[in-house]
C-alpha positions in Angstrom: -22.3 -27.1 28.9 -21.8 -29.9 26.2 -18.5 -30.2 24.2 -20.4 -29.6 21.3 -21.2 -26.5 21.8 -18.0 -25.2 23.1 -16.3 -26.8 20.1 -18.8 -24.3 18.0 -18.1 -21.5 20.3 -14.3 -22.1 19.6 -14.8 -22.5 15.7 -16.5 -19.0 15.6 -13.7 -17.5 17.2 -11.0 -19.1 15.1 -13.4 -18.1 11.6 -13.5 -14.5 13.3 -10.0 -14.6 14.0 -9.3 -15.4 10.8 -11.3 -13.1 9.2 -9.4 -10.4 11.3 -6.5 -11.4 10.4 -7.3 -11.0 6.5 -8.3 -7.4 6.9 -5.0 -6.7 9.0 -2.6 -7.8 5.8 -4.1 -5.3 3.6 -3.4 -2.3 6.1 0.3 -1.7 4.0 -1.8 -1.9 0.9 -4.6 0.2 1.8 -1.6 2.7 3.2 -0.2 2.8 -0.6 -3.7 3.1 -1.8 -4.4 5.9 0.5 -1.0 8.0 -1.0 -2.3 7.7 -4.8 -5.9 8.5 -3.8 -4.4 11.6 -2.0 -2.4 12.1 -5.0 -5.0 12.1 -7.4 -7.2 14.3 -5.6 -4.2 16.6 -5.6 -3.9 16.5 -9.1 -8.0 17.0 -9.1 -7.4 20.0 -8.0 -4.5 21.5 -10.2 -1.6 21.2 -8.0 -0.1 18.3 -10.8 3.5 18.6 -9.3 2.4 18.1 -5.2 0.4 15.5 -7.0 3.0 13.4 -8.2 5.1 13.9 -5.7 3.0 12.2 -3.4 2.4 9.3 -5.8 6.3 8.9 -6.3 6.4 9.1 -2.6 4.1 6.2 -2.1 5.6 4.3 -4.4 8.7 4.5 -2.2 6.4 3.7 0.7 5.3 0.7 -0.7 8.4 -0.7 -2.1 9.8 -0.2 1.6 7.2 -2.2 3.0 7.5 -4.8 0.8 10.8 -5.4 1.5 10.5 -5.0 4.8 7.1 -6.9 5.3 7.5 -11.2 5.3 5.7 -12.4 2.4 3.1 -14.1 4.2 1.6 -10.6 5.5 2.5 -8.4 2.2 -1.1 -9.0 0.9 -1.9 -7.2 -2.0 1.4 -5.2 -2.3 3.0 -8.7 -3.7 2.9 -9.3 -7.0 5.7 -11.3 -8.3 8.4 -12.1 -6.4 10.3 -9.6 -3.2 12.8 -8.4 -5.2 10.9 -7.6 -8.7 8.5 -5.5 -6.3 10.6 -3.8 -4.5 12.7 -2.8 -7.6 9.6 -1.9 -9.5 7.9 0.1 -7.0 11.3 1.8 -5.8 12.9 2.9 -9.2 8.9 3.7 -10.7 8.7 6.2 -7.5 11.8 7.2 -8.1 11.6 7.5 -11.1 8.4 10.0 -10.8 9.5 12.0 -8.1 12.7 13.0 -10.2 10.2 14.5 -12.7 8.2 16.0 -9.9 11.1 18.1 -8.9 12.9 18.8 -12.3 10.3 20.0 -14.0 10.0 23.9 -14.7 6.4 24.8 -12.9 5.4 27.3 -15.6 3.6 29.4 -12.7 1.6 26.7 -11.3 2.2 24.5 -8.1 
């Protein structure tokens, strides 16, 4: 085997590796996404106040993350800097789920 072609089998792995590694940093984000898409499809359906409190809840769940998450792997759940996201997202779902809960139904759900 010639050392050229195990230095090409070694730069696929690293490029694959890398590529790996790009989709794994989004899981948080795609764990946010996946609460509002829940939450909209909740809200689809008439049940507005399960709706948003789901979407207030993953708010919450993505300002947790972020704090808890180094920088380097927050992915798309950074924006600006840790402690403008985390109080965004936190007082936002807070914020939401307050008015999820306080809010008279009116005989729906």
């Amino acid at each position: 085997m010639s050392p050229e072609a195990g230095t090409g089998n070694r730069v696929e792995r690293i490029r694959h590796a890398r590529q790996f590694r790009r989709y794994l940093v989004q899981i948080p984000y795609f764990l946010v996404l996946l609460g509002l898409v829940v939450a909209a499809v909740l809200v689809l359906f008439d049940r507005w106040r399960r709706g948003a409190f789901v979407f207030g809840s993953a708010l919450l769940l993505g300002a947790v993350l972020r704090a808890l998450i180094p920088t380097s792997r927050a992915g798309l759940l950074q924006v600006r800097n840790r402690f403008f996201d985390v109080a965004v997202m936190a007082s936002v779902g807070s914020l939401i789920l307050w008015l999820a809960t306080s809010i008279d139904p009116l005989g729906t759900d």
